[in-house]
Backbone atoms as SQL, in Angstrom:
CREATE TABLE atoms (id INTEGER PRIMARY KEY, chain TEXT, resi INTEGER, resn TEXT, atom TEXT, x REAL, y REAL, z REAL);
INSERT INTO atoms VALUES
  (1, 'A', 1, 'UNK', 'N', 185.175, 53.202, 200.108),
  (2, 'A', 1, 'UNK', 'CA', 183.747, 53.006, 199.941),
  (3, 'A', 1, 'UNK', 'C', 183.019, 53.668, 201.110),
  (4, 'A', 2, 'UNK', 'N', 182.063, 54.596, 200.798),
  (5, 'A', 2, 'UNK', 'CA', 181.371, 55.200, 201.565),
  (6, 'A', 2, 'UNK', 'C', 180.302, 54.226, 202.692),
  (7, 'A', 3, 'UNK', 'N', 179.758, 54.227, 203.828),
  (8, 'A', 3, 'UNK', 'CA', 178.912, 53.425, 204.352),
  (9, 'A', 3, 'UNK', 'C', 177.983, 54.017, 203.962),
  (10, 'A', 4, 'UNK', 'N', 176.981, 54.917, 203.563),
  (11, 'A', 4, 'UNK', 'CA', 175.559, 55.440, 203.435),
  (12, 'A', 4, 'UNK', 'C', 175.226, 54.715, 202.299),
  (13, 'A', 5, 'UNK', 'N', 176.164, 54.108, 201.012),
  (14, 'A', 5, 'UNK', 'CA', 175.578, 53.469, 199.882),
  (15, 'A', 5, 'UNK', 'C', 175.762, 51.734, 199.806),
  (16, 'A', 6, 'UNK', 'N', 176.065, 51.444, 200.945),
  (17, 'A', 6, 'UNK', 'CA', 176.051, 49.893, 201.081),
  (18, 'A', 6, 'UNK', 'C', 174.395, 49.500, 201.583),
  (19, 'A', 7, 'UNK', 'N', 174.403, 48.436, 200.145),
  (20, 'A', 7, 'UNK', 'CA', 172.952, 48.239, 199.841),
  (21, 'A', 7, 'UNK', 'C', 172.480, 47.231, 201.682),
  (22, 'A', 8, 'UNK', 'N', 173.408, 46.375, 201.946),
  (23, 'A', 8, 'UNK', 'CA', 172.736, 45.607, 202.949),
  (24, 'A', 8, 'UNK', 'C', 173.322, 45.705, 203.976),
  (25, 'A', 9, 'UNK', 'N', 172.226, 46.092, 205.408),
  (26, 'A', 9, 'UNK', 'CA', 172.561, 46.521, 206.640),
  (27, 'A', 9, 'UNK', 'C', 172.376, 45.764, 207.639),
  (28, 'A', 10, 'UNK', 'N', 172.673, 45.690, 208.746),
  (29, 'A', 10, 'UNK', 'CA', 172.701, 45.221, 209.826),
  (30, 'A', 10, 'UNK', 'C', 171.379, 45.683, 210.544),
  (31, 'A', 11, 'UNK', 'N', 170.244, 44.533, 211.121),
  (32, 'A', 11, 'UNK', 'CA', 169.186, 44.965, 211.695),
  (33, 'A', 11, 'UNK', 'C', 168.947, 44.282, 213.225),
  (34, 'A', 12, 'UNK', 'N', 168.014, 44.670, 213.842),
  (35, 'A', 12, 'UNK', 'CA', 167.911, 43.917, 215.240),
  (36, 'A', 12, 'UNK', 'C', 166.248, 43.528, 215.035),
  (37, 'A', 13, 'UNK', 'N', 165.943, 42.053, 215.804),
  (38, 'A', 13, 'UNK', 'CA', 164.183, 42.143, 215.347),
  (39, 'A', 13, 'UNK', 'C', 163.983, 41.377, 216.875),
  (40, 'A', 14, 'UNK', 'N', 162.960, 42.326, 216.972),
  (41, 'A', 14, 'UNK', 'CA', 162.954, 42.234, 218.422),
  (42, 'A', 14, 'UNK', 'C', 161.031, 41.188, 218.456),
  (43, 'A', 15, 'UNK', 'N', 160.959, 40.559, 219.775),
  (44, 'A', 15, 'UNK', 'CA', 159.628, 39.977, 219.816),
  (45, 'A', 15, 'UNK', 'C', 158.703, 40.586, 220.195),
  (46, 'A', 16, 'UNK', 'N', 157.432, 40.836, 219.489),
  (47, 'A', 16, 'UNK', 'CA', 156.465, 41.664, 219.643),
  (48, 'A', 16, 'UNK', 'C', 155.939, 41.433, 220.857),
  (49, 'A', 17, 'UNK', 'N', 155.430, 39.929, 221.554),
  (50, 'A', 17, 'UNK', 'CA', 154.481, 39.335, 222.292),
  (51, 'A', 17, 'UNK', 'C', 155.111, 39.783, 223.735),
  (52, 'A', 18, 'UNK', 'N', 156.986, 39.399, 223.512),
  (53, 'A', 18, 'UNK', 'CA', 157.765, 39.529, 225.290),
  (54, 'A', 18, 'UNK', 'C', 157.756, 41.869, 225.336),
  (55, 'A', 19, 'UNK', 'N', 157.492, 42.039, 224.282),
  (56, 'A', 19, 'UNK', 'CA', 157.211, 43.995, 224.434),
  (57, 'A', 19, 'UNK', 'C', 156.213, 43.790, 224.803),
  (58, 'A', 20, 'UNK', 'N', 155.187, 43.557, 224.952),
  (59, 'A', 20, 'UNK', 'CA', 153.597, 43.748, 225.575),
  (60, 'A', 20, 'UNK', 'C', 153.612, 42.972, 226.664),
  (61, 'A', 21, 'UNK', 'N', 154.345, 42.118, 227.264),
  (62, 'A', 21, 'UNK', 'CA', 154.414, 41.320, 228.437),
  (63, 'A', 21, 'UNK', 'C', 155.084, 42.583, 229.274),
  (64, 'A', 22, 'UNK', 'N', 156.207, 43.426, 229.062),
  (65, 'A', 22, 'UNK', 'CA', 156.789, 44.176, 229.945),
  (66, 'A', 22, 'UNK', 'C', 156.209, 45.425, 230.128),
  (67, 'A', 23, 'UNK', 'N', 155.206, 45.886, 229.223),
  (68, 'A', 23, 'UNK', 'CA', 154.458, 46.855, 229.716),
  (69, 'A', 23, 'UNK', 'C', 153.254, 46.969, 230.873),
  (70, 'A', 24, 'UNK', 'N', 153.053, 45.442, 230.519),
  (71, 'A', 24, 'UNK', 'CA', 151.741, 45.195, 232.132),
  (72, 'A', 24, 'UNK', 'C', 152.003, 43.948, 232.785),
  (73, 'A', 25, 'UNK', 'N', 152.858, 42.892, 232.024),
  (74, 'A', 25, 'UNK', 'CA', 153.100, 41.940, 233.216),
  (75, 'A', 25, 'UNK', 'C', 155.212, 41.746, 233.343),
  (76, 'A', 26, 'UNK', 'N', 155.112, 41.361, 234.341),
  (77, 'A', 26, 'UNK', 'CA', 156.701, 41.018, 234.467),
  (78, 'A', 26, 'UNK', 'C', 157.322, 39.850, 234.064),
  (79, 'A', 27, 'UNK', 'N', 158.217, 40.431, 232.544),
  (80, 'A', 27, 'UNK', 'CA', 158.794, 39.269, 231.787),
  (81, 'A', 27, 'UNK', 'C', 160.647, 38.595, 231.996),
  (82, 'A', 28, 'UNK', 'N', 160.519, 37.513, 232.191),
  (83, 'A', 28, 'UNK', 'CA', 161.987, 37.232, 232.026),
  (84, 'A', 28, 'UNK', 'C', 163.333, 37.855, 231.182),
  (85, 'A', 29, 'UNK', 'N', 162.308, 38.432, 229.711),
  (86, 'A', 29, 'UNK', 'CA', 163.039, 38.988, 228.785),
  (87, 'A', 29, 'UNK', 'C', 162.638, 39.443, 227.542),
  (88, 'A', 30, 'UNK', 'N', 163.637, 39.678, 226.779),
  (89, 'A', 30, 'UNK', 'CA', 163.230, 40.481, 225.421),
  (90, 'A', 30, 'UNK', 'C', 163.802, 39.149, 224.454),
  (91, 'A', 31, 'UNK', 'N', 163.303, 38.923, 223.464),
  (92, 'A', 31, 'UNK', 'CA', 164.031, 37.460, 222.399),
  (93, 'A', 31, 'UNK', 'C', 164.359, 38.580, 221.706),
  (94, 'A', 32, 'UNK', 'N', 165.392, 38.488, 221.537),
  (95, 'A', 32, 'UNK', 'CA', 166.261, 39.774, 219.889),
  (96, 'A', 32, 'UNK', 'C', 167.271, 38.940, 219.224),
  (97, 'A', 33, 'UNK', 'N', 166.738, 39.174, 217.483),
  (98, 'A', 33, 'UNK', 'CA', 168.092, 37.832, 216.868),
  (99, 'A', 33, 'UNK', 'C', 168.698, 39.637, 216.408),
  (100, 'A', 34, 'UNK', 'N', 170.101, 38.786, 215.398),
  (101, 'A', 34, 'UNK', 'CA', 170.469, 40.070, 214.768),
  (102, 'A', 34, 'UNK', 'C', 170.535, 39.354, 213.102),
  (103, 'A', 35, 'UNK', 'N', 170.423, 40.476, 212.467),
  (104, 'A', 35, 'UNK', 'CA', 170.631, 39.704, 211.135),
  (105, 'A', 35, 'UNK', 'C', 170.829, 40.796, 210.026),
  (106, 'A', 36, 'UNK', 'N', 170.795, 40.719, 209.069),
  (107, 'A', 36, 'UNK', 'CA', 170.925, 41.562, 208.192),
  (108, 'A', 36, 'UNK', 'C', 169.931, 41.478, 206.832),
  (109, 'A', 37, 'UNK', 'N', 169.926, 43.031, 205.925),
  (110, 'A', 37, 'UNK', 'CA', 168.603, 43.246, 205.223),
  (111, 'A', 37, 'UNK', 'C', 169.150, 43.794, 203.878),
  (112, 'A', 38, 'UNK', 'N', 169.062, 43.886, 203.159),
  (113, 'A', 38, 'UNK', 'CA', 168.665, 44.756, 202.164),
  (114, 'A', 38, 'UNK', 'C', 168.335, 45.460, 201.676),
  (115, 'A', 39, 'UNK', 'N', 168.686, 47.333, 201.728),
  (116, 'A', 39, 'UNK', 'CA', 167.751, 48.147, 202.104),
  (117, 'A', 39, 'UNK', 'C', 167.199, 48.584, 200.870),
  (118, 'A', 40, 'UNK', 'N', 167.677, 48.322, 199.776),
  (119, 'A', 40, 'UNK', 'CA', 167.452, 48.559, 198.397),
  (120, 'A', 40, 'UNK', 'C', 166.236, 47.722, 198.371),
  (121, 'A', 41, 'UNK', 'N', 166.191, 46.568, 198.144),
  (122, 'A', 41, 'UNK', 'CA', 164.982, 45.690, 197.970),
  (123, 'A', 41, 'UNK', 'C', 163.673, 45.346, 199.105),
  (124, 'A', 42, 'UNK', 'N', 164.094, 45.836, 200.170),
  (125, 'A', 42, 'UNK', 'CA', 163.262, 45.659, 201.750),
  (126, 'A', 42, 'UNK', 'C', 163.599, 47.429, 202.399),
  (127, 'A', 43, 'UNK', 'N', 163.027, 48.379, 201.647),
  (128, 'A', 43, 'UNK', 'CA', 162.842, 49.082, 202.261),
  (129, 'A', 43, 'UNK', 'C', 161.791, 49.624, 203.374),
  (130, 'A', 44, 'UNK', 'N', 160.716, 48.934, 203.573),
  (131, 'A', 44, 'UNK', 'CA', 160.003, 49.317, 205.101),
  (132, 'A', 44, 'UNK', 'C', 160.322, 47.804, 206.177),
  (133, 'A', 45, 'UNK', 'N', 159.818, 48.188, 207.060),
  (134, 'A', 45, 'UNK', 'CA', 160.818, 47.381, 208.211),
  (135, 'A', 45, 'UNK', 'C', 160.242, 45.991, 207.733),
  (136, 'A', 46, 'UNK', 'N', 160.949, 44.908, 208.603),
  (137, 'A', 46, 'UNK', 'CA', 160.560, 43.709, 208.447),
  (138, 'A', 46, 'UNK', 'C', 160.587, 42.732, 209.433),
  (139, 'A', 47, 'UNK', 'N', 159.552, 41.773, 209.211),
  (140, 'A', 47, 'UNK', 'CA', 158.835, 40.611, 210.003),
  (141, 'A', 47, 'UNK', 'C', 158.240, 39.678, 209.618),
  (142, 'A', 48, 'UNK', 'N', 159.740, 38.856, 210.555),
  (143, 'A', 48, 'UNK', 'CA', 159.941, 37.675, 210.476),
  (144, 'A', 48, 'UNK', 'C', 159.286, 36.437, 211.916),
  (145, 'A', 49, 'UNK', 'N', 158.666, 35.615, 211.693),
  (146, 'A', 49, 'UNK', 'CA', 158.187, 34.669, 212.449),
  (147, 'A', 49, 'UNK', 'C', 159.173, 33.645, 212.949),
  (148, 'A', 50, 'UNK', 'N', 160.088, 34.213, 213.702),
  (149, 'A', 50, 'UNK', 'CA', 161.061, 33.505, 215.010),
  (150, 'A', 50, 'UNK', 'C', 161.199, 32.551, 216.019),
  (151, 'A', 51, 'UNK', 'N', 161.541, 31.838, 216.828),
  (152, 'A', 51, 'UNK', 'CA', 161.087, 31.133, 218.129),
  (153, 'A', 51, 'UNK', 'C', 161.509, 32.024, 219.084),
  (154, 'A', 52, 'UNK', 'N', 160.430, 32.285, 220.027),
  (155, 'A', 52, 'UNK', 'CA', 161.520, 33.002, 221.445),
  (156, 'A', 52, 'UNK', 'C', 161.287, 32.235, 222.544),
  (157, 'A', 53, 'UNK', 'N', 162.623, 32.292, 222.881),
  (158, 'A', 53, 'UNK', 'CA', 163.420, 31.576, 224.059),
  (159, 'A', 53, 'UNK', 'C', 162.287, 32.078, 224.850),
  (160, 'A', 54, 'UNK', 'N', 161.913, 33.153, 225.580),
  (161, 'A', 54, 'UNK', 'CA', 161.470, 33.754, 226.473),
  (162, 'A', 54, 'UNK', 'C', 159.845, 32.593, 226.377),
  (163, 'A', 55, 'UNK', 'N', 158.667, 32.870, 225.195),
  (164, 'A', 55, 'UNK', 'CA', 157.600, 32.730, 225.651),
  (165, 'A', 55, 'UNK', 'C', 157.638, 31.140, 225.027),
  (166, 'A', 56, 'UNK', 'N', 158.354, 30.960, 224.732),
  (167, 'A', 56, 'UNK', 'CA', 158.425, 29.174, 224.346),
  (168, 'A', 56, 'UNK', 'C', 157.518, 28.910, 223.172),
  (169, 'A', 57, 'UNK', 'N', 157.633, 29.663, 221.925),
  (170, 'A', 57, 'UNK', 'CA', 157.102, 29.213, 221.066),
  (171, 'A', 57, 'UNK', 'C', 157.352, 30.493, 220.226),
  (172, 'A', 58, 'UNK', 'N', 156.665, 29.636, 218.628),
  (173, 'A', 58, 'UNK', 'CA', 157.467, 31.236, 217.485),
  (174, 'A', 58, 'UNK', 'C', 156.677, 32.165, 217.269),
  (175, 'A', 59, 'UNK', 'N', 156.848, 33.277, 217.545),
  (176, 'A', 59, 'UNK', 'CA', 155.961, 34.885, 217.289),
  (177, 'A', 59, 'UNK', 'C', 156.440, 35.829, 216.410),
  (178, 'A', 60, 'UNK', 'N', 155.817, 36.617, 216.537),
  (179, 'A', 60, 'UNK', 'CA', 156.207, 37.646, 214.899),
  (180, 'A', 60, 'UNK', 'C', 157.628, 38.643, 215.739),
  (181, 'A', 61, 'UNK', 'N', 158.407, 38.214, 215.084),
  (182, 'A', 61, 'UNK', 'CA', 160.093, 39.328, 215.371),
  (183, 'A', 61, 'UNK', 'C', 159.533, 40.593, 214.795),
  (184, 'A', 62, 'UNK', 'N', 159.627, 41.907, 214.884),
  (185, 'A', 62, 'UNK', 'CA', 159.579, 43.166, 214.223),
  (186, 'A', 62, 'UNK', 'C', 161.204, 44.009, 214.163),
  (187, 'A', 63, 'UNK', 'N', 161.000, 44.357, 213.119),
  (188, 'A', 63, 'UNK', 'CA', 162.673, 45.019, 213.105),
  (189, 'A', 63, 'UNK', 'C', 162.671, 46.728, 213.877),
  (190, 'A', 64, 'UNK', 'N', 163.499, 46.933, 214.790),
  (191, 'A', 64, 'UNK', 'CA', 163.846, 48.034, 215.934),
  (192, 'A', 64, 'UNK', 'C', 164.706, 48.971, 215.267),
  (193, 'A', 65, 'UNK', 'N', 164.598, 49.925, 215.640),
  (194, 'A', 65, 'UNK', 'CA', 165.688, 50.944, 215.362),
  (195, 'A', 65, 'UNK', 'C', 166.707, 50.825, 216.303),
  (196, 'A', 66, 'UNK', 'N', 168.063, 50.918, 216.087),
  (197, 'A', 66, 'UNK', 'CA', 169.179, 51.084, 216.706),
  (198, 'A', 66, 'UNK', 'C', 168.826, 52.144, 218.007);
């Protein structure tokens, strides 16, 4: 079985709020879950509303490119 035609992939979704903390203020960290998608049925990226460890409460996850 080829990998380019396996419908569901492995994604990373990273926290929007702790990326804008490290561009102008200094953050403890990045919250990143891992999970997996569907690329057949969820083809543009996706976002999901997470908890992050980092800012202590749940914010919008966005999915990252490898």
């Amino acid at each position: 079985m080829a990998k380019g035609k396996e419908a569901r992939i492995v994604i990373i979704l990273e926290c929007t709020n702790c990326v804008r903390k490290t561009e102008n203020q200094k953050s403890t960290g990045i919250s990143r879950y891992i999970t997996q998608k569907n690329r057949h049925n969820t083809p543009s990226r996706l976002e999901l509303k997470k908890f992050c460890s980092y800012c202590y409460k749940h914010t919008i996850h966005v999915e990252i490119k490898k």
